[in-house]
N, CA, C and O atoms as a GROMACS GRO file, in nm:
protein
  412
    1UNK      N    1  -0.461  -1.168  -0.810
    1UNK     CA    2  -0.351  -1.083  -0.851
    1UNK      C    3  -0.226  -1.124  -0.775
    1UNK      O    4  -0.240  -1.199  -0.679
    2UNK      N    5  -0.125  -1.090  -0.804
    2UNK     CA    6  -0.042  -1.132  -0.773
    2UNK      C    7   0.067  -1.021  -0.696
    2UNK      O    8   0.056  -0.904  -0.732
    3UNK      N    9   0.161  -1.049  -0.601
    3UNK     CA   10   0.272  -0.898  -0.523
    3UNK      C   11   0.340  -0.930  -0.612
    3UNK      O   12   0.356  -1.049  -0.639
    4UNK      N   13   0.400  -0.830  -0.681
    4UNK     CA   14   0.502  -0.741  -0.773
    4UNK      C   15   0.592  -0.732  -0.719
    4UNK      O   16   0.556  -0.707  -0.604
    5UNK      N   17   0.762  -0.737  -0.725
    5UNK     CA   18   0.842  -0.739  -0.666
    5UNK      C   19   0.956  -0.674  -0.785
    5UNK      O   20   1.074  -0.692  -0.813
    6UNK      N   21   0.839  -0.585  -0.837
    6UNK     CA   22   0.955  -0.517  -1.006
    6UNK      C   23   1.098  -0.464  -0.966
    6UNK      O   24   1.196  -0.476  -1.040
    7UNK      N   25   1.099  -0.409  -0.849
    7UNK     CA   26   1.170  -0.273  -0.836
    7UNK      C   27   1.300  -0.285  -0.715
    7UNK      O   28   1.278  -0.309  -0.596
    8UNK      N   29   1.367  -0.273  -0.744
    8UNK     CA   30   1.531  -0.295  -0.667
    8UNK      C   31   1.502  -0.249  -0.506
    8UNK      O   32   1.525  -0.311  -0.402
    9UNK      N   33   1.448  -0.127  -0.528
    9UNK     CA   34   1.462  -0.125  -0.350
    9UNK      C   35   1.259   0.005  -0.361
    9UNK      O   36   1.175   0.052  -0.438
   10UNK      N   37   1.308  -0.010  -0.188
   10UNK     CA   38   1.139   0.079  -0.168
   10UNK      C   39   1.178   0.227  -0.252
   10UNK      O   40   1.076   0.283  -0.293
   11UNK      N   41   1.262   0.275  -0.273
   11UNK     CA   42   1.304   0.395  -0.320
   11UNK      C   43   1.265   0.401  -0.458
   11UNK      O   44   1.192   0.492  -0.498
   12UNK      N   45   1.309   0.309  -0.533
   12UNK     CA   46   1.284   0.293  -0.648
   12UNK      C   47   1.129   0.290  -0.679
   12UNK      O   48   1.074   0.355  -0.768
   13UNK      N   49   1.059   0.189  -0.574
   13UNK     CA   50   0.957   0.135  -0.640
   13UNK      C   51   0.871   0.268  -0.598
   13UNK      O   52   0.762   0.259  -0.653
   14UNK      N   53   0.881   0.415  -0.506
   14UNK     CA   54   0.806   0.508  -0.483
   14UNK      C   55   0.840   0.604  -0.579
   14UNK      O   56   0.750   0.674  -0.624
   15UNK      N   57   0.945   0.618  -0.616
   15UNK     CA   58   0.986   0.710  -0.754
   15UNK      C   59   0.862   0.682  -0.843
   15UNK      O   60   0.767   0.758  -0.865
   16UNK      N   61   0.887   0.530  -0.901
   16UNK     CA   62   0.775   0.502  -1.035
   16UNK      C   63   0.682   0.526  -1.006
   16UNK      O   64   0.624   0.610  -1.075
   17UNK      N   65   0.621   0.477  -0.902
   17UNK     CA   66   0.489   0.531  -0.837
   17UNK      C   67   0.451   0.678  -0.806
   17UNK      O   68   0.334   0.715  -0.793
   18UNK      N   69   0.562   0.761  -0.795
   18UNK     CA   70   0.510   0.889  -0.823
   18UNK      C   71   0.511   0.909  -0.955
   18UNK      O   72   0.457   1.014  -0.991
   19UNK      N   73   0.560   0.834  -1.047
   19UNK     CA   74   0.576   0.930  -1.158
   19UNK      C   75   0.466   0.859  -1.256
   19UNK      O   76   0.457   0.888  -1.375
   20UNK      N   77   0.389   0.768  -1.194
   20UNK     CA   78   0.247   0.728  -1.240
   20UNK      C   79   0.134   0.823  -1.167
   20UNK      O   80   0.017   0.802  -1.198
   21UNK      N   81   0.150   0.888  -1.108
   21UNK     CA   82   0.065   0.985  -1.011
   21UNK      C   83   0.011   0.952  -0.874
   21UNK      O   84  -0.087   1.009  -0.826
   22UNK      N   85   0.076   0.865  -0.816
   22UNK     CA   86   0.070   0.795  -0.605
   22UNK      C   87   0.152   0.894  -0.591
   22UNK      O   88   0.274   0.881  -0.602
   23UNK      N   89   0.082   1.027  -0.561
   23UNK     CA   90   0.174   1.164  -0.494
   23UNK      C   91   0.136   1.221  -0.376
   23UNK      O   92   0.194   1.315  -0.322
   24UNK      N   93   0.027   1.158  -0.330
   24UNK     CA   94  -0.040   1.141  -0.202
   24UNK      C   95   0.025   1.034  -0.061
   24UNK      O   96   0.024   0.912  -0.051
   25UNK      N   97   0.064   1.113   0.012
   25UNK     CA   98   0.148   0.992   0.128
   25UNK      C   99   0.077   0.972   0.238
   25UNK      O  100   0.082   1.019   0.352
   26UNK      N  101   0.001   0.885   0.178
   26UNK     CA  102  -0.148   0.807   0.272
   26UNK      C  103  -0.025   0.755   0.436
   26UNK      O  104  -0.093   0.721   0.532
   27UNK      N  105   0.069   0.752   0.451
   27UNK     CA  106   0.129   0.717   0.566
   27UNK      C  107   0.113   0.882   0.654
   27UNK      O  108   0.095   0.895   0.776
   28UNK      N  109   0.124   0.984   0.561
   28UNK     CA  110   0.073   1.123   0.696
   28UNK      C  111  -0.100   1.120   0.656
   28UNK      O  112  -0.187   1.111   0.744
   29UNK      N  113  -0.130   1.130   0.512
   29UNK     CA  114  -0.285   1.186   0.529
   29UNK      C  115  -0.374   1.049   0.515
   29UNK      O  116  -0.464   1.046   0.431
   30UNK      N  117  -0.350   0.946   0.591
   30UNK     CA  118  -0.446   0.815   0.641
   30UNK      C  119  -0.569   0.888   0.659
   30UNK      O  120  -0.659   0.874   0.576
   31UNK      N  121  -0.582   0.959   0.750
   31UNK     CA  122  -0.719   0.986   0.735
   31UNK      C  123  -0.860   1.020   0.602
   31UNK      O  124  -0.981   1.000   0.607
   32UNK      N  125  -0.783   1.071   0.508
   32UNK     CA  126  -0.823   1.036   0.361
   32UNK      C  127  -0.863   0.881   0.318
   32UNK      O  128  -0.935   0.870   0.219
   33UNK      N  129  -0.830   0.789   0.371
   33UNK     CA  130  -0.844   0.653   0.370
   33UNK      C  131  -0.967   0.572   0.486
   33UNK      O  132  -1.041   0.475   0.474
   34UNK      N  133  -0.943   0.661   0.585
   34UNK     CA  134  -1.018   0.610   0.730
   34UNK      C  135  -1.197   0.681   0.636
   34UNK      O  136  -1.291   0.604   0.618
   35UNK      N  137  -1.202   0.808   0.598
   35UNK     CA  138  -1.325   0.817   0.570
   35UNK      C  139  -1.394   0.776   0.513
   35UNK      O  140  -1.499   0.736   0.562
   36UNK      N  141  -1.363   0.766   0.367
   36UNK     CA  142  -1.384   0.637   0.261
   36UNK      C  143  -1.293   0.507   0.231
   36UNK      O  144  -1.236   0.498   0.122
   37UNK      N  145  -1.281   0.417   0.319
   37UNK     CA  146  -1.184   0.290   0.309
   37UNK      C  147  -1.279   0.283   0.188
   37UNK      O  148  -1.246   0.356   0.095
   38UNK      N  149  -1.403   0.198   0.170
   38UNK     CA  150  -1.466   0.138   0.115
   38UNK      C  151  -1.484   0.184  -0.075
   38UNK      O  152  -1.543   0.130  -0.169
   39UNK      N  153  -1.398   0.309  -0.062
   39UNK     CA  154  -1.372   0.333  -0.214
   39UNK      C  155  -1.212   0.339  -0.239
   39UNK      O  156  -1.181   0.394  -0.345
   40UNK      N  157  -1.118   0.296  -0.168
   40UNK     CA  158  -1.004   0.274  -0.222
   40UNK      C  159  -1.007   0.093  -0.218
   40UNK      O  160  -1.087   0.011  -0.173
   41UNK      N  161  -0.858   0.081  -0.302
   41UNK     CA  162  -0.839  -0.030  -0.369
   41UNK      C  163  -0.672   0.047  -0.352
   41UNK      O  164  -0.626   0.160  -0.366
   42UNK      N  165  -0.605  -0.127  -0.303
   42UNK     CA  166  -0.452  -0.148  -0.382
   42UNK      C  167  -0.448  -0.171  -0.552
   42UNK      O  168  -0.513  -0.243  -0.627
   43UNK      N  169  -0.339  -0.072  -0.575
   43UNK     CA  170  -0.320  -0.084  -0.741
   43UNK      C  171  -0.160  -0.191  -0.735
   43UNK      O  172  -0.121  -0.291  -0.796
   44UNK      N  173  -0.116  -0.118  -0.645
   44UNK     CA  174  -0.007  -0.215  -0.711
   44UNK      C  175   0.065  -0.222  -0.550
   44UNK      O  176   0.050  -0.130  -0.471
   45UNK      N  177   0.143  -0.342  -0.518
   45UNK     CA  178   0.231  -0.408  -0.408
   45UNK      C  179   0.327  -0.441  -0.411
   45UNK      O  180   0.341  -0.552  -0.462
   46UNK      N  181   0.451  -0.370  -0.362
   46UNK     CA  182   0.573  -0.437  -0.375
   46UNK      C  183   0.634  -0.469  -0.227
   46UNK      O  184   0.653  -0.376  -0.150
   47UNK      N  185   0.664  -0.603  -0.191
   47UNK     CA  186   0.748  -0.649  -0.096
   47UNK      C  187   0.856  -0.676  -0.101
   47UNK      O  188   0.911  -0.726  -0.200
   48UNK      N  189   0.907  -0.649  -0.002
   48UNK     CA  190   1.028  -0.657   0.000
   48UNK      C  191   1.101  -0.736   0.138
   48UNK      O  192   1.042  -0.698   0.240
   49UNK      N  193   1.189  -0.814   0.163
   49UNK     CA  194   1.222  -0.894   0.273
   49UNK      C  195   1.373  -0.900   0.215
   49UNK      O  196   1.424  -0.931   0.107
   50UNK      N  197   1.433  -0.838   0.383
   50UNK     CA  198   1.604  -0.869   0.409
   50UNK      C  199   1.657  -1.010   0.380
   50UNK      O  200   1.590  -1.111   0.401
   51UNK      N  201   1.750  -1.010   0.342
   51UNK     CA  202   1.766  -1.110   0.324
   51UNK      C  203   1.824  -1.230   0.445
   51UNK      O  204   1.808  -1.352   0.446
   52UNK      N  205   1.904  -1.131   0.552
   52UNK     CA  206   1.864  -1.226   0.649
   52UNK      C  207   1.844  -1.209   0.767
   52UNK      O  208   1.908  -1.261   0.859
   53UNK      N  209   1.711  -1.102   0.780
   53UNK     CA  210   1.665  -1.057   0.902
   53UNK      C  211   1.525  -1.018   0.877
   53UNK      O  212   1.508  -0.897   0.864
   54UNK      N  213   1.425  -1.091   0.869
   54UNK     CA  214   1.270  -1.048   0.864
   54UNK      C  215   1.285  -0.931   0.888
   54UNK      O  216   1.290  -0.847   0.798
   55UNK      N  217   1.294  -0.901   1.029
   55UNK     CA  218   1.296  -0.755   1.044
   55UNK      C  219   1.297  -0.598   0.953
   55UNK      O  220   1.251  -0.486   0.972
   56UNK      N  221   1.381  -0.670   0.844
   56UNK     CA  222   1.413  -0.588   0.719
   56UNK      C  223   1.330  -0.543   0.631
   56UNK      O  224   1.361  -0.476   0.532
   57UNK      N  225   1.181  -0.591   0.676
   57UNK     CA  226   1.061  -0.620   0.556
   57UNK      C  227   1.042  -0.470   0.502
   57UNK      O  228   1.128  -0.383   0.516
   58UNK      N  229   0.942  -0.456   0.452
   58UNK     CA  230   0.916  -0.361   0.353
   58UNK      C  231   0.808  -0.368   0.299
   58UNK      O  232   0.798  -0.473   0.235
   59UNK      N  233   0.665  -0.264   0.289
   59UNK     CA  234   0.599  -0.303   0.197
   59UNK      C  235   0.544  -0.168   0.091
   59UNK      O  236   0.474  -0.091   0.158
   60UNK      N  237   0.552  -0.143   0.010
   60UNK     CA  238   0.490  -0.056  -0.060
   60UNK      C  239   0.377  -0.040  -0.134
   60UNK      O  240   0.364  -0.127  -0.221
   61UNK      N  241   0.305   0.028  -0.130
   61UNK     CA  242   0.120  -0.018  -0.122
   61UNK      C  243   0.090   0.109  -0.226
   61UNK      O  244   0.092   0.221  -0.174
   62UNK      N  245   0.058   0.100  -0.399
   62UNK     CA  246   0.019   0.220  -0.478
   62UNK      C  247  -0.118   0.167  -0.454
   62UNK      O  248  -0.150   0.053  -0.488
   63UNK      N  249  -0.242   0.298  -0.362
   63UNK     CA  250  -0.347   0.299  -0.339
   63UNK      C  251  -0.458   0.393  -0.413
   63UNK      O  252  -0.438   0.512  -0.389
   64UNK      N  253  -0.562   0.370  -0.491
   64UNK     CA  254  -0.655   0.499  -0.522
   64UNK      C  255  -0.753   0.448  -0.476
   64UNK      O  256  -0.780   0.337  -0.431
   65UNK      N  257  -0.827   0.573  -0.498
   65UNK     CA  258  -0.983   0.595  -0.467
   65UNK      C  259  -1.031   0.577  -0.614
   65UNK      O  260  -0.972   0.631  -0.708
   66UNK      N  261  -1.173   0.475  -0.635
   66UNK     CA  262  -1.241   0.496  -0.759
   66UNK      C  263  -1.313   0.558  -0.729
   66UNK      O  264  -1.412   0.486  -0.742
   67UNK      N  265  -1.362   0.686  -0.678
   67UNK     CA  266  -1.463   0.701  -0.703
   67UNK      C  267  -1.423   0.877  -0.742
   67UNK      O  268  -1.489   0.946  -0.819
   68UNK      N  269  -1.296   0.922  -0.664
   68UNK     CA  270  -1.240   1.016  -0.671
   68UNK      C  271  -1.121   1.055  -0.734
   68UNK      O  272  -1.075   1.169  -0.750
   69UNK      N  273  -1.067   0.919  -0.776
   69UNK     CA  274  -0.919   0.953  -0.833
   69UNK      C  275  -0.806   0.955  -0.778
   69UNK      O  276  -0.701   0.928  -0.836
   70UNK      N  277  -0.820   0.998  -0.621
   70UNK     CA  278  -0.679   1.044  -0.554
   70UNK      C  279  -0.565   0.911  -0.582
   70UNK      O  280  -0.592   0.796  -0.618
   71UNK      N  281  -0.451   0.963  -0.556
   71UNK     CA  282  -0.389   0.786  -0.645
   71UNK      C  283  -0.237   0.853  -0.476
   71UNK      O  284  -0.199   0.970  -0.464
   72UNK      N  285  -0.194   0.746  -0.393
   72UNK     CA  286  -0.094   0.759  -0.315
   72UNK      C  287  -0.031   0.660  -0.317
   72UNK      O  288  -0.031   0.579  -0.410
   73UNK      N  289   0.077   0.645  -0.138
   73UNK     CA  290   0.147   0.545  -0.135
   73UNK      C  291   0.117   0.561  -0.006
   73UNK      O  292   0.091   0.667   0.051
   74UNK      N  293   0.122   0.373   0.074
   74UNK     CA  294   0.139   0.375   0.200
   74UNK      C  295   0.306   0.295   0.194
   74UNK      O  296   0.340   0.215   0.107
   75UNK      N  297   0.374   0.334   0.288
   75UNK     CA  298   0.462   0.241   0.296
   75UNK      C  299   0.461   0.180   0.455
   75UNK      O  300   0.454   0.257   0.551
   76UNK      N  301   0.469   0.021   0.475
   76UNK     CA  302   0.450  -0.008   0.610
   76UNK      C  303   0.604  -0.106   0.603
   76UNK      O  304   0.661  -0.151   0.503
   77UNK      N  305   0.645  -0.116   0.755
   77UNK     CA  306   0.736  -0.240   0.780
   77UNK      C  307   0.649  -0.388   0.822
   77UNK      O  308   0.576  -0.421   0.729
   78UNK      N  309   0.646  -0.434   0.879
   78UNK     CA  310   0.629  -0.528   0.967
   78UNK      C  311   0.457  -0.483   0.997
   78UNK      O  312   0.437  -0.428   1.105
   79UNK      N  313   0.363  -0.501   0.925
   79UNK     CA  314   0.227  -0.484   0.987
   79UNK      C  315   0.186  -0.520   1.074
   79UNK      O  316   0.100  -0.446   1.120
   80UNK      N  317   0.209  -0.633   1.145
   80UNK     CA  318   0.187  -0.642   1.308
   80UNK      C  319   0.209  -0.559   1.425
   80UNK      O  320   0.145  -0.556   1.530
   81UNK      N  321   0.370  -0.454   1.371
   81UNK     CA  322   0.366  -0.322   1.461
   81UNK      C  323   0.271  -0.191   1.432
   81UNK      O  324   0.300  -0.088   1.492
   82UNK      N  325   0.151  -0.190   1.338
   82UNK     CA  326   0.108  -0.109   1.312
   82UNK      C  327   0.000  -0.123   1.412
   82UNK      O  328  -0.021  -0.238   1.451
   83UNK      N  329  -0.077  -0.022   1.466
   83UNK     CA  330  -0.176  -0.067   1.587
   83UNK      C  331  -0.355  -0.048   1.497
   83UNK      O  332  -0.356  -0.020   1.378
   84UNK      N  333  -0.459  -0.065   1.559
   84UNK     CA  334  -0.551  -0.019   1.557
   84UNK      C  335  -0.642  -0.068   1.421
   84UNK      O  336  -0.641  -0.183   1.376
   85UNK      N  337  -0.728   0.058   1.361
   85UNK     CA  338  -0.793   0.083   1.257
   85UNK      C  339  -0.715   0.103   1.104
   85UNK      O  340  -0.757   0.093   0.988
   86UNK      N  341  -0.637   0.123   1.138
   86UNK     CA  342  -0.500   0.177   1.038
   86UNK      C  343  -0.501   0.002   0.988
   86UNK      O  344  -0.574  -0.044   0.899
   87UNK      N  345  -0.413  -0.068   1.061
   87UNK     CA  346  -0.347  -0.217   1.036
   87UNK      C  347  -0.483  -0.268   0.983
   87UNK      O  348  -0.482  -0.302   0.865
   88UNK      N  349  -0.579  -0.277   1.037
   88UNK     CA  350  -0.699  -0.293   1.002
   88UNK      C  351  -0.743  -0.288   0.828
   88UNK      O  352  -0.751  -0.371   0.737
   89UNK      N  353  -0.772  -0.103   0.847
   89UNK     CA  354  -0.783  -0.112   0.670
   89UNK      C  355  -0.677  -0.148   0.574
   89UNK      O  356  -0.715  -0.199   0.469
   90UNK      N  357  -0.528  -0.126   0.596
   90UNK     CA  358  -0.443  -0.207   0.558
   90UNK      C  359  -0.517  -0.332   0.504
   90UNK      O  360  -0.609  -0.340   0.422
   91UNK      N  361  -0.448  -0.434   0.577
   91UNK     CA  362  -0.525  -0.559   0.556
   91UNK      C  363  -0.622  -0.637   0.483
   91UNK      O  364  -0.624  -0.745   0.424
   92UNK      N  365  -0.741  -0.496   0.522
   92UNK     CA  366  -0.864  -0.574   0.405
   92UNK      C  367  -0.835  -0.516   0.281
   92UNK      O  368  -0.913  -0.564   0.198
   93UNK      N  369  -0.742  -0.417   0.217
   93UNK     CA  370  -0.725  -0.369   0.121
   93UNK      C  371  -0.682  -0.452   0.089
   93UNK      O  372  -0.768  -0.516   0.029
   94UNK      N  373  -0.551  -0.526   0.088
   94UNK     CA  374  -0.457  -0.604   0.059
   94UNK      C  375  -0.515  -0.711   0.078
   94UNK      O  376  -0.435  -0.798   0.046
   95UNK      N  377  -0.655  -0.778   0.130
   95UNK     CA  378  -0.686  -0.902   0.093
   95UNK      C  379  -0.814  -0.916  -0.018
   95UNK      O  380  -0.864  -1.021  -0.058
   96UNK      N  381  -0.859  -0.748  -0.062
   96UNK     CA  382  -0.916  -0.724  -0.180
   96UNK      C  383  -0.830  -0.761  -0.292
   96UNK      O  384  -0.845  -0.863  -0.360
   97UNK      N  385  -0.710  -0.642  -0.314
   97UNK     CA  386  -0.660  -0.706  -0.341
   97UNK      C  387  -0.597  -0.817  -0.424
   97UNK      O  388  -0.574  -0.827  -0.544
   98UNK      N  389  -0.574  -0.907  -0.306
   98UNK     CA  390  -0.499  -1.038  -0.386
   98UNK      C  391  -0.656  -1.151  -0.416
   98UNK      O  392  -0.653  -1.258  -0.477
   99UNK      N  393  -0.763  -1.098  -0.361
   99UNK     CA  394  -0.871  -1.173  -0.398
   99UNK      C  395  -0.934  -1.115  -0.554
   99UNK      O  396  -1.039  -1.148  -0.607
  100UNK      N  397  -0.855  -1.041  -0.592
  100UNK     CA  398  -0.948  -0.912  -0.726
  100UNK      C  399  -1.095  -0.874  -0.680
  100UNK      O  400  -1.187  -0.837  -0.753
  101UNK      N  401  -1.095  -0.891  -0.535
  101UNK     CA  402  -1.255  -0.809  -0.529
  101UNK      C  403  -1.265  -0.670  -0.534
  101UNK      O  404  -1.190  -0.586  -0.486
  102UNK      N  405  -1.377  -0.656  -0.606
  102UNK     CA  406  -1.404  -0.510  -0.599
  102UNK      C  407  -1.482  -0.449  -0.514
  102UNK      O  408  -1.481  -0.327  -0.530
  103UNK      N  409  -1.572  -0.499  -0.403
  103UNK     CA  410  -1.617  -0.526  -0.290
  103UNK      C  411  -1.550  -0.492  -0.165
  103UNK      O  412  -1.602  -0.523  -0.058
   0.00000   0.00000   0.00000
């Protein structure tokens, strides 16, 4: 699969995403994610990068659960400042993912 880059800014691209039903803000209720990682999946990814300051990054992450439905958003900057278990499931989501595993 491929990162999506549809949408003008992170603002935009969380609007559409709520108004597809990511009304869940997995950035406060992560823990919804920490219990069952292993049944969510990234639906959709949009990045975003300053144009001339990395620093500027951006990522917007539309996440559900198959097994439950719940449908959210994470939004992260720079994932290397994220610490722990968090950056962690991040990661393997997003290398599900861009691999199409469903695994």
């Amino acid at each position: 699969m491929e990162t999506k880059h549809n949408y003008e800014t992170t603002d935009v691209a969380l609007a559409r995403l709520k108004e597809m039903g990511y009304t869940i803000d997995f950035n406060v209720e992560f823990d919804e994610i920490l219990e069952d990682a292993d049944n969510y999946q990234i639906d959709y990814l949009y990045r975003y990068e300053g144009a001339s300051n990395p620093d500027d990054e951006s990522t917007v992450y539309g996440i559900s659960n198959s097994n439950n439905g719940k449908k959210g958003v994470f939004v992260a900057g720079n994932l290397s400042l994220i610490e722990g278990k968090k950056r962690d499931i991040i990661l393997a989501l997003e290398i599900k993912y861009k691999t199409g595993s469903k695994a």
